[in-house]
N, C-alpha and C positions, 0 to 999 in steps of 0.2 A: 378176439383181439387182432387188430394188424400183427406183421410182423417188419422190425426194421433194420435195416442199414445201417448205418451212423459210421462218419469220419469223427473219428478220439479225438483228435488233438493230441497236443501236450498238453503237459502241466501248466505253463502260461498260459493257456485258455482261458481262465478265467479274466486275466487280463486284457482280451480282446476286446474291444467297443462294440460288435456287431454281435458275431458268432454266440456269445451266453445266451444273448435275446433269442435268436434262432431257434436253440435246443429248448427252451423255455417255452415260445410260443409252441413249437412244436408236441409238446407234452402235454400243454394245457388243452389240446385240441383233442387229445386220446381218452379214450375211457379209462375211467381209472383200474389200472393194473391190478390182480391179483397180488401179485407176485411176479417177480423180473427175471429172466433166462439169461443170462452172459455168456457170450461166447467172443472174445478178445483176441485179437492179433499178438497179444504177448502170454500167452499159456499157448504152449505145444509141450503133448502129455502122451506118450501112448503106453497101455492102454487108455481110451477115454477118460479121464477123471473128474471127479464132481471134488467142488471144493468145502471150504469151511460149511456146516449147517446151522450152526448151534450159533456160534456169536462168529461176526463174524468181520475180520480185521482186513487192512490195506496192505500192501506192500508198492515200499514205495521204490519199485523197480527202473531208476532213475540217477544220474550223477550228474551233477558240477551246477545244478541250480541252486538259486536262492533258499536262506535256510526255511523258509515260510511257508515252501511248496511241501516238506517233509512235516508240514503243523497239521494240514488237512484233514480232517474227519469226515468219518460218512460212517455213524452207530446204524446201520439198519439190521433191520432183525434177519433170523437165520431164515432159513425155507424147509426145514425135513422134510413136510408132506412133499413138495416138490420136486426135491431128491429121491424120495421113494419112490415119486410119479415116472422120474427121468428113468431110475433102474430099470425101471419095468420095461416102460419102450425101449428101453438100451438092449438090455440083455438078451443076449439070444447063442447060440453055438457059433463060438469062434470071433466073435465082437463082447470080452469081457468089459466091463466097467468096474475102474476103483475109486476107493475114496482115500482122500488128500485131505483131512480134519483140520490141516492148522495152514491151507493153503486160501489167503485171501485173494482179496478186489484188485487185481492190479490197474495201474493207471488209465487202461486202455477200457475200464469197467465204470471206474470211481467217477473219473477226471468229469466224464459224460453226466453221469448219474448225479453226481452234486448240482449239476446246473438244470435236471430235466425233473428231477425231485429232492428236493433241499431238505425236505423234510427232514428226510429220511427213515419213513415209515413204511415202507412195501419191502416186504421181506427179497433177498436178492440171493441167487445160484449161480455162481460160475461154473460152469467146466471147460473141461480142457479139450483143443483141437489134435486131435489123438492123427491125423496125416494133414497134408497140404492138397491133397488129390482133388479134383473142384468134384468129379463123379460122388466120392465118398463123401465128399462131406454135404452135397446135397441128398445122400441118401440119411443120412444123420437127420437132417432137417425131416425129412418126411416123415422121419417115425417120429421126431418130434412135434408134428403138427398136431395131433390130438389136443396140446396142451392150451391150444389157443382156444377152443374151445369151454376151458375151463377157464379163461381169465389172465390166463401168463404170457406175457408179452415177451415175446422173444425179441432178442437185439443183436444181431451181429457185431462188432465191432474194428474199425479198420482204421484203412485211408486210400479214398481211392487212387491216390495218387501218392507213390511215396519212395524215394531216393534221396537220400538225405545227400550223400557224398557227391552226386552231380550238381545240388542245389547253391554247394559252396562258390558253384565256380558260374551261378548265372545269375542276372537281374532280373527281376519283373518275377512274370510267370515264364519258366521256359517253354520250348515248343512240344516239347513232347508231354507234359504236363497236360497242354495247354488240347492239343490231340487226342490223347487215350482218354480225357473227359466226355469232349465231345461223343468221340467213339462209345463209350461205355453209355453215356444218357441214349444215342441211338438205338443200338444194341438191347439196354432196358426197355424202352420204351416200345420197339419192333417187335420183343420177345423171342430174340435170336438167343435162344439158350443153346443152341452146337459152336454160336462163333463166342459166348462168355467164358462157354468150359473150356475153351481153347485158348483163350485170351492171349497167352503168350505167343503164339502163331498168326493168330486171326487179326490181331489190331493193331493200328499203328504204335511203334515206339514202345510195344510190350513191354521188353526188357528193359529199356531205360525209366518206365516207371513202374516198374516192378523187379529189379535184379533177385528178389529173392520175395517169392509169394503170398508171405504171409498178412498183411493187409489187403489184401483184396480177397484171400480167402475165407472170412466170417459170412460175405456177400452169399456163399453157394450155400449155406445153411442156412441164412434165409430164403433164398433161394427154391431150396425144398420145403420149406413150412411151406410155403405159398402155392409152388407146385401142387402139395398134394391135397388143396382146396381149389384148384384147376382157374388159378390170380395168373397164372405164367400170360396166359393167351391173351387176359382181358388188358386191356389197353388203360383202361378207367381204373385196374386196381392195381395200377403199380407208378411211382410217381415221383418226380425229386421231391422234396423238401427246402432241402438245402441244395445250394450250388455254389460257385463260384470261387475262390483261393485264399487260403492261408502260406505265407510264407514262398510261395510258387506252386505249393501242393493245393491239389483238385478234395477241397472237402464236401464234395458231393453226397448227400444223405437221403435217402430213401425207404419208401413204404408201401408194403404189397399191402392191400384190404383196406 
């Protein structure tokens, strides 16, 4: 199975004219999934945590929208083999993993996943981003890469571009939005993975579209799945999908294999 990228969205997503089709076409293009990996810009857990197995619910970790965006469903079945699979590659001395039984899908899992399979019939796993560290969390991805193998499609999930409180005070796309996109498709496309894990140093306007890391970090967990099928280097196996802006923010979406 690839493994991907994907800019979340909000919750009005689904209300966009372009962007649903995108994720849509995007999915219909892939093999169909075993079973789905989440790893979301809104769970930070440490130690690592796997979420719901058995049934598995939404949280709708969100305020001051419409009441309709809190109606959403997404019944997909649980994953335990999957969880069992992720233990395994998790566990080792001094990197424990827990479980979170009643911790669902949050927005940054669902909001995607309704649009990329509506069904909702591929059983679905989230865990949790147990640090921000891009080193660590691409070595997460590595031991996770086995699982691609089996059919599970791992998903980062983010935004590559994302400062909410700078966005109030500009029009259009801003420039640094507009910047660490470019940078970052270069970057991907180059296989500069010393200037990505650096990103807040390495490239333009870092901080302004990132004050705090947590969407661009799902990126390094995919990152390593890919890695450790030796997709970093090849040029052919890594690629936007998506591109171009929601809102000012860079919803640039991507897929190694």
């Amino acid at each position: 199975m690839p493994a991907l990228y994907l800019s979340h969205g909000a919750p009005p997503l689904a209300d966009d004219p372009v962007w649903p089709g995108q994720l849509a076409a995007w999915a219909a293009r892939l093999p169909r999934p075993k079973a789905v990996l989440m790893v979301s810009a809104h769970w930070e857990e440490a130690p690592l945590a796997l979420g719901a197995v058995e049934t598995v619910p939404l949280v709708y970790d969100f305020w001051g929208f419409p009441e309709h965006y809190y109606r959403v469903r997404y019944p997909a079945p649980g994953a335990p083999a999957l969880a069992e699979s992720v233990r395994k590659l998790l566990r080792a001395p001094g990197t424990p993993v827990q479980d979170i039984p009643d911790r669902g899908l949050d927005h940054g899992a669902y909001v995607p996943l309704v649009e990329m399979f509506p069904e909702a019939d591929i059983p679905v796993l989230q865990v949790s981003m147990p640090t921000l560290d891009p080193v660590r969390l691409m070595e997460i991805g590595r031991r996770l890469a086995p699982l691609r193998d089996e059919g599970v499609l791992i998903v980062g999930s983010g935004f590559f571009t994302h400062n909410l409180a700078a966005l109030r005070h500009a029009g259009g796309v801003p420039g640094w939005s507009a910047e660490f996109d470019d940078w970052g498709r270069r970057a991907l496309e180059g296989a500069d993975v010393d200037a990505l894990l650096d990103f807040t140093h390495k490239s333009p306007a870092g901080r302004l579209a990132h004050p705090r890391t947590e969407h661009f970090a799902p990126l390094f967990v995919t990152m390593g799945a890919a890695d450790a099928a030796g997709e970093l280097g090849e040029r052919k196996s890594v690629r936007s999908v998506i591109d171009g802006f929601w809102m000012g923010l860079a919803k640039r979406s991507v897929q190694f294999g």
